[in-house]
MMTF fields as JSON, N, C-alpha, C and O atoms, coordinates in Angstrom:
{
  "mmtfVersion": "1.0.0",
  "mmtfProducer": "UNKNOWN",
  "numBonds": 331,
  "numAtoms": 332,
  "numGroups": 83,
  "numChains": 1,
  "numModels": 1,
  "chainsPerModel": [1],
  "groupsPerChain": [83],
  "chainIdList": ["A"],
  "bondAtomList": [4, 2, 8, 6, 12, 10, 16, 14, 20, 18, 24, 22, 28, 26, 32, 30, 36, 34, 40, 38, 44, 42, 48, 46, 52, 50, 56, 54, 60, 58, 64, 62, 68, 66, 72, 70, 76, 74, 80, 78, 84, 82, 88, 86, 92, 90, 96, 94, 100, 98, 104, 102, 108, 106, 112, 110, 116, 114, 120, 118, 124, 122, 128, 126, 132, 130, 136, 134, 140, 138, 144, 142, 148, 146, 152, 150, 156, 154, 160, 158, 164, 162, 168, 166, 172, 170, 176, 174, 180, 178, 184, 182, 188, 186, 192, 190, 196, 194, 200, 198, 204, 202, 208, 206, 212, 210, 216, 214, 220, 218, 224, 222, 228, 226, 232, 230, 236, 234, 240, 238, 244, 242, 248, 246, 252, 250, 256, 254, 260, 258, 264, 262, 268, 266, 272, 270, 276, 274, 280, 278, 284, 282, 288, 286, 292, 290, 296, 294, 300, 298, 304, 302, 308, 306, 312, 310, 316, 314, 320, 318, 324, 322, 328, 326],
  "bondOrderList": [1, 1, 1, 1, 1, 1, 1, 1, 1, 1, 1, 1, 1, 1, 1, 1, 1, 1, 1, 1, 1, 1, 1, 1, 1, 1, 1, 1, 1, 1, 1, 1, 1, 1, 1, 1, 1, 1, 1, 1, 1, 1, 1, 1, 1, 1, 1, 1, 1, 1, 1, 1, 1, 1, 1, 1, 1, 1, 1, 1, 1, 1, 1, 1, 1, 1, 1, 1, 1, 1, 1, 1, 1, 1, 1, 1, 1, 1, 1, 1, 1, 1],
  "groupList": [{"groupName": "UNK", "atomNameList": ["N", "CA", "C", "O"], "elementList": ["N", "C", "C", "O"], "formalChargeList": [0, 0, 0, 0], "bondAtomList": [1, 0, 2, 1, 3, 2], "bondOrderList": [1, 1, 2], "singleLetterCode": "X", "chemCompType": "L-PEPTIDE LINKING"}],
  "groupTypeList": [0, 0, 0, 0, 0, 0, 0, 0, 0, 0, 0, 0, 0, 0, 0, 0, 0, 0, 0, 0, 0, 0, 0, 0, 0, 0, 0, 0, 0, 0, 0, 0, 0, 0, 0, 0, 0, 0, 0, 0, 0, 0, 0, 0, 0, 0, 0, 0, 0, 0, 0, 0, 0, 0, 0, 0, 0, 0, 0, 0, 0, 0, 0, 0, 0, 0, 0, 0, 0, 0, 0, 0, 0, 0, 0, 0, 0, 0, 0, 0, 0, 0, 0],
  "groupIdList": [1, 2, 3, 4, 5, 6, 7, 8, 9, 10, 11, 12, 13, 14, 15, 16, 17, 18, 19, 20, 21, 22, 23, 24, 25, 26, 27, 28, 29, 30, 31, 32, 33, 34, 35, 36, 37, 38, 39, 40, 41, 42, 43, 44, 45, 46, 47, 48, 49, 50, 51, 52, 53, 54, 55, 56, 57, 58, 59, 60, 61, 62, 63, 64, 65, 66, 67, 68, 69, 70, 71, 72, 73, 74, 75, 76, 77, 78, 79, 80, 81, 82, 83],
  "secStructList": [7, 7, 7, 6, 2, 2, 2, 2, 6, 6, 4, 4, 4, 7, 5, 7, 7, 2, 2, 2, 2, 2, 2, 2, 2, 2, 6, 6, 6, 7, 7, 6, 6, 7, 7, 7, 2, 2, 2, 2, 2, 2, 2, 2, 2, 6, 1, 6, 6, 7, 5, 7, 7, 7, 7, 6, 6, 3, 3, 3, 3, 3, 1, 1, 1, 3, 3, 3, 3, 3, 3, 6, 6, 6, 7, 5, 3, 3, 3, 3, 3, 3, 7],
  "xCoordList": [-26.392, -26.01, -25.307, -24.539, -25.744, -25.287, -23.887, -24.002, -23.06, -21.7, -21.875, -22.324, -21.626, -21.419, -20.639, -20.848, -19.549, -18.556, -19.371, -19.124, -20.015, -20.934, -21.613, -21.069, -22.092, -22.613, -21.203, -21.182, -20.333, -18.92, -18.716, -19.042, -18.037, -17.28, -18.319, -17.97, -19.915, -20.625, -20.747, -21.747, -20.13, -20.297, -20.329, -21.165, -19.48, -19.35, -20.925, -21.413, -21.362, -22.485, -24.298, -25.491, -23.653, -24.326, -25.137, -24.451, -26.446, -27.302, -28.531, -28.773, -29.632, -30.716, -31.349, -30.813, -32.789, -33.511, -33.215, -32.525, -33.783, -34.216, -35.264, -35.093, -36.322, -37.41, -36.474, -36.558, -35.823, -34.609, -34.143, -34.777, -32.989, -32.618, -33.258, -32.902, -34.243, -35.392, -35.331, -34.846, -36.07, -36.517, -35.169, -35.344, -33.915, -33.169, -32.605, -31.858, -32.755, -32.34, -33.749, -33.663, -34.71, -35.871, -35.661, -35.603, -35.536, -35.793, -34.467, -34.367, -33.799, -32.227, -31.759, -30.97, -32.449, -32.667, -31.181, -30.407, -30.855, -29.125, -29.226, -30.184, -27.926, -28.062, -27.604, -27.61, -27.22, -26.964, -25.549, -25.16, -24.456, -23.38, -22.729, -21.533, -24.05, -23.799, -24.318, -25.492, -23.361, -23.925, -24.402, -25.478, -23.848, -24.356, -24.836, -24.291, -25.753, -26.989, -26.166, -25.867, -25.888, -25.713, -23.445, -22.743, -23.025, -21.891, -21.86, -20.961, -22.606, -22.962, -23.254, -22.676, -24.464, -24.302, -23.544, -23.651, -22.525, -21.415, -20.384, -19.71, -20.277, -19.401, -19.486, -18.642, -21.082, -21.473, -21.46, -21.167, -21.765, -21.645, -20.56, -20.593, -19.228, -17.904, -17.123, -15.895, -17.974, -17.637, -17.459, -18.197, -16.685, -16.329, -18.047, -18.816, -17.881, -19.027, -20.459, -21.379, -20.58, -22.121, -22.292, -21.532, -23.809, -24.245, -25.455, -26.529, -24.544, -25.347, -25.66, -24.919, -27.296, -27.551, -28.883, -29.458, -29.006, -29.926, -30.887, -30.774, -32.005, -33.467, -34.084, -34.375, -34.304, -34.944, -34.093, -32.88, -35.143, -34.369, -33.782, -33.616, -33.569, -32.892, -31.707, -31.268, -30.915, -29.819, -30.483, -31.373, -29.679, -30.465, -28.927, -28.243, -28.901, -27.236, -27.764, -28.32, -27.382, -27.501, -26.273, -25.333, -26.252, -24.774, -25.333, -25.906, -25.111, -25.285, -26.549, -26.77, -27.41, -29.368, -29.776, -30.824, -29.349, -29.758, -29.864, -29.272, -31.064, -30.727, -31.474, -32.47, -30.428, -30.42, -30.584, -30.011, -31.845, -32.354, -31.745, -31.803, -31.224, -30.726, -31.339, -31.358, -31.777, -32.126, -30.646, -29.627, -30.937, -29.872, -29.33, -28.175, -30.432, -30.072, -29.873, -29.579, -30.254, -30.265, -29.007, -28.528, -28.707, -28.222, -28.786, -27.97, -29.782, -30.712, -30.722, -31.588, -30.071, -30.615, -32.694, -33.29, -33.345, -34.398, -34.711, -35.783, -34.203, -34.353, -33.785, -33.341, -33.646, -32.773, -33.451, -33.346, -34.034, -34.281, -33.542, -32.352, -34.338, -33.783, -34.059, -35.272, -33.679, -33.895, -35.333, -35.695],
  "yCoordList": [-8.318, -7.026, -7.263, -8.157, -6.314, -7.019, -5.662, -4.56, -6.073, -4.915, -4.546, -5.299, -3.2, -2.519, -3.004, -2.794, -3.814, -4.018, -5.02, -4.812, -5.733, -6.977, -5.835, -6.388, -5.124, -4.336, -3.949, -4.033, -3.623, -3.459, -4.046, -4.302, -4.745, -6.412, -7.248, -8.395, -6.758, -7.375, -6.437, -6.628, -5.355, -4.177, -4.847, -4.456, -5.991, -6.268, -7.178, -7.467, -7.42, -8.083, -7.04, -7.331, -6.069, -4.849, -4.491, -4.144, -4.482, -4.514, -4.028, -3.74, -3.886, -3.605, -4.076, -4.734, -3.7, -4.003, -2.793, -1.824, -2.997, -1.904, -1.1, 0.087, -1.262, -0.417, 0.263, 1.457, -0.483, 0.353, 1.086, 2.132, 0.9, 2.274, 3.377, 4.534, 2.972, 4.229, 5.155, 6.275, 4.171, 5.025, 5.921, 7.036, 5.254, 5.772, 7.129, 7.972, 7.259, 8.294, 9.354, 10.578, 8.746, 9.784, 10.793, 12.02, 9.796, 10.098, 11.369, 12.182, 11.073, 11.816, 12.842, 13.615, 12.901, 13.758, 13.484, 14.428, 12.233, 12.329, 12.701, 12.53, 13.314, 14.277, 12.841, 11.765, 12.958, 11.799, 11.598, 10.44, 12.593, 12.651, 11.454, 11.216, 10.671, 9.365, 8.178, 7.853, 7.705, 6.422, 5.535, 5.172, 4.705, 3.446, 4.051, 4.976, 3.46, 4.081, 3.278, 3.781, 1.936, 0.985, 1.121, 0.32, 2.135, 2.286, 3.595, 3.835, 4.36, 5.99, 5.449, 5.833, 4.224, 3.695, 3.348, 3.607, 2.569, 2.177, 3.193, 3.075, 4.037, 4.713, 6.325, 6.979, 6.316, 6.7, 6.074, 6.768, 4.55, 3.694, 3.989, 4.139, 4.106, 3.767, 4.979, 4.983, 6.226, 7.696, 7.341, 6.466, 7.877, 7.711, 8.427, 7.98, 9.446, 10.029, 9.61, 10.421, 8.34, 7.945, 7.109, 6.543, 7.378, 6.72, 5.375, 5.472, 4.038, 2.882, 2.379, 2.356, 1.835, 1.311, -0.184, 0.01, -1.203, -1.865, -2.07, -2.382, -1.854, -2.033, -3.397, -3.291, -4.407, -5.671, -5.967, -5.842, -6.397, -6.699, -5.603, -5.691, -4.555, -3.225, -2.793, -3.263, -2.137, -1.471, -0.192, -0.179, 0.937, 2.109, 3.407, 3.81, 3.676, 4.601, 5.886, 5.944, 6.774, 8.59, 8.814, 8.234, 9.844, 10.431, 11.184, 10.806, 12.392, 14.089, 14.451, 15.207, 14.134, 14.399, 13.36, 13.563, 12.416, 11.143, 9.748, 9.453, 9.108, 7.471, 7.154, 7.595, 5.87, 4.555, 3.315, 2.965, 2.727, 1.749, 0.166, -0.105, -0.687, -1.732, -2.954, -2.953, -3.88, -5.294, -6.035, -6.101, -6.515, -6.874, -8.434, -8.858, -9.013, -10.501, -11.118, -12.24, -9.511, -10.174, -8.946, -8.951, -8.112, -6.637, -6.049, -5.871, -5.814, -5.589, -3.557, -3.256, -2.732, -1.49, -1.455, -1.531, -1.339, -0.819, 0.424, 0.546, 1.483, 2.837, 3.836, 3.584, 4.885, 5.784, 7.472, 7.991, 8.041, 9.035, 10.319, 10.271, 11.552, 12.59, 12.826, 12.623, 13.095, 13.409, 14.309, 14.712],
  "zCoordList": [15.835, 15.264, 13.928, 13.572, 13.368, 11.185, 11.376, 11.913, 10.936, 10.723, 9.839, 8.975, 9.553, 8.341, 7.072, 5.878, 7.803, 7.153, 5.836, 4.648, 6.145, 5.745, 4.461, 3.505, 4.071, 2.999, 2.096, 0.868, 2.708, 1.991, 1.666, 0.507, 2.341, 1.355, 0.662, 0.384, 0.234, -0.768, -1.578, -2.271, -1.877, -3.075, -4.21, -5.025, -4.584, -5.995, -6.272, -7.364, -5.176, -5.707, -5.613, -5.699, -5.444, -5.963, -7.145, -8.106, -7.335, -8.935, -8.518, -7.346, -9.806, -9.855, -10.89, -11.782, -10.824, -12.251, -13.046, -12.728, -14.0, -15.31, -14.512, -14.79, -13.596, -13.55, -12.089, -11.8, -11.481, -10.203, -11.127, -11.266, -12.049, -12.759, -13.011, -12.784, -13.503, -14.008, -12.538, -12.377, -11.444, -10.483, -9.712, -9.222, -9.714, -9.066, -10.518, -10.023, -11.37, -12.112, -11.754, -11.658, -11.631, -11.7, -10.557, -10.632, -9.22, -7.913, -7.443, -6.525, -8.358, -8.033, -8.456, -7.913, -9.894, -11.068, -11.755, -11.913, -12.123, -12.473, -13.879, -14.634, -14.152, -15.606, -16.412, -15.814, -17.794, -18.885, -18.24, -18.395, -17.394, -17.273, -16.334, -16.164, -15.692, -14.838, -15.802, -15.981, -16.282, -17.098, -16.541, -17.015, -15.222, -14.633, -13.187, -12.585, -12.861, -11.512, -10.272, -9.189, -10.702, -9.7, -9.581, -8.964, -10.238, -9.934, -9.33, -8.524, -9.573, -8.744, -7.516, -6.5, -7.511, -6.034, -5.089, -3.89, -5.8, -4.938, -4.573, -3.55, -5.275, -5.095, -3.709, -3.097, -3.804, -2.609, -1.51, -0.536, -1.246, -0.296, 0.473, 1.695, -0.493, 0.179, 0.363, 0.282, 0.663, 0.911, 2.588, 3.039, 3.32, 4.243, 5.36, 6.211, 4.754, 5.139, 4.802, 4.693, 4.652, 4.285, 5.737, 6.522, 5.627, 7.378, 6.731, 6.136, 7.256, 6.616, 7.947, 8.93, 7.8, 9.228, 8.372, 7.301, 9.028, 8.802, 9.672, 10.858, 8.942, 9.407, 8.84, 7.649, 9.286, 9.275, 7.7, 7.529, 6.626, 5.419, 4.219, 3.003, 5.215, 4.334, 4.447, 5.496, 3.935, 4.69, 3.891, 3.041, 4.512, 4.378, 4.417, 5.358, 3.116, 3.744, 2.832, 1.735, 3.682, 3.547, 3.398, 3.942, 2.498, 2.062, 1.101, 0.08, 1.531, 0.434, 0.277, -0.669, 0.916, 1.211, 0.509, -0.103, 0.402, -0.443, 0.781, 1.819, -0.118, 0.679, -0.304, -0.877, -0.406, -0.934, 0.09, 1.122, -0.848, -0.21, -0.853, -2.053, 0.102, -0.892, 0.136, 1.367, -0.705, 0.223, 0.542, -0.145, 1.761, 2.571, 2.031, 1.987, 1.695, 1.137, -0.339, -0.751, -1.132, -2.668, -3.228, -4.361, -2.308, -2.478, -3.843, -4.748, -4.001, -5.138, -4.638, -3.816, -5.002, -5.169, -5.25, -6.324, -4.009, -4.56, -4.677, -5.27, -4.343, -4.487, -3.914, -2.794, -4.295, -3.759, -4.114, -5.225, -3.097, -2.963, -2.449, -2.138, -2.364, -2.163, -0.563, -0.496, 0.568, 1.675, 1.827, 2.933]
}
């Protein structure tokens, strides 16, 4: 069983590509008013109210009709959609 806690205490090693940014601004519709994608990320992560669960090499956390998809071993943001 992987703890939650284990996605937390790796926040700082939290990132994406250039083509993850794109998709996570597209997918989200974020206005110019969010400068960094992968700090909007974290900062949802660590809402008390976000529900993070892992599925094989994913973790997968919902919070506000949103999920964000992050790989579990590189913590690479791959995407983050709208519910």
């Amino acid at each position: 069983m992987t703890s939650k806690n284990e996605l937390i205490e790796s926040l700082k090693l939290l990132h994406t590509t250039p083509m993850g940014r794109e998709r996570i601004r597209k997918n989200l519709l974020l206005g110019e008013e969010i400068e960094d994608e992968v700090t909007w990320c974290r900062k949802k992560i660590l809402l008390p109210e976000a529900a993070l669960s892992r599925r094989g090499k994913n973790w997968y956390i919902e919070i506000e009709n949103c999920i964000i998809t992050v790989n579990a071993y590189s913590y690479t943001i791959i995407t983050a959609h709208k519910k």
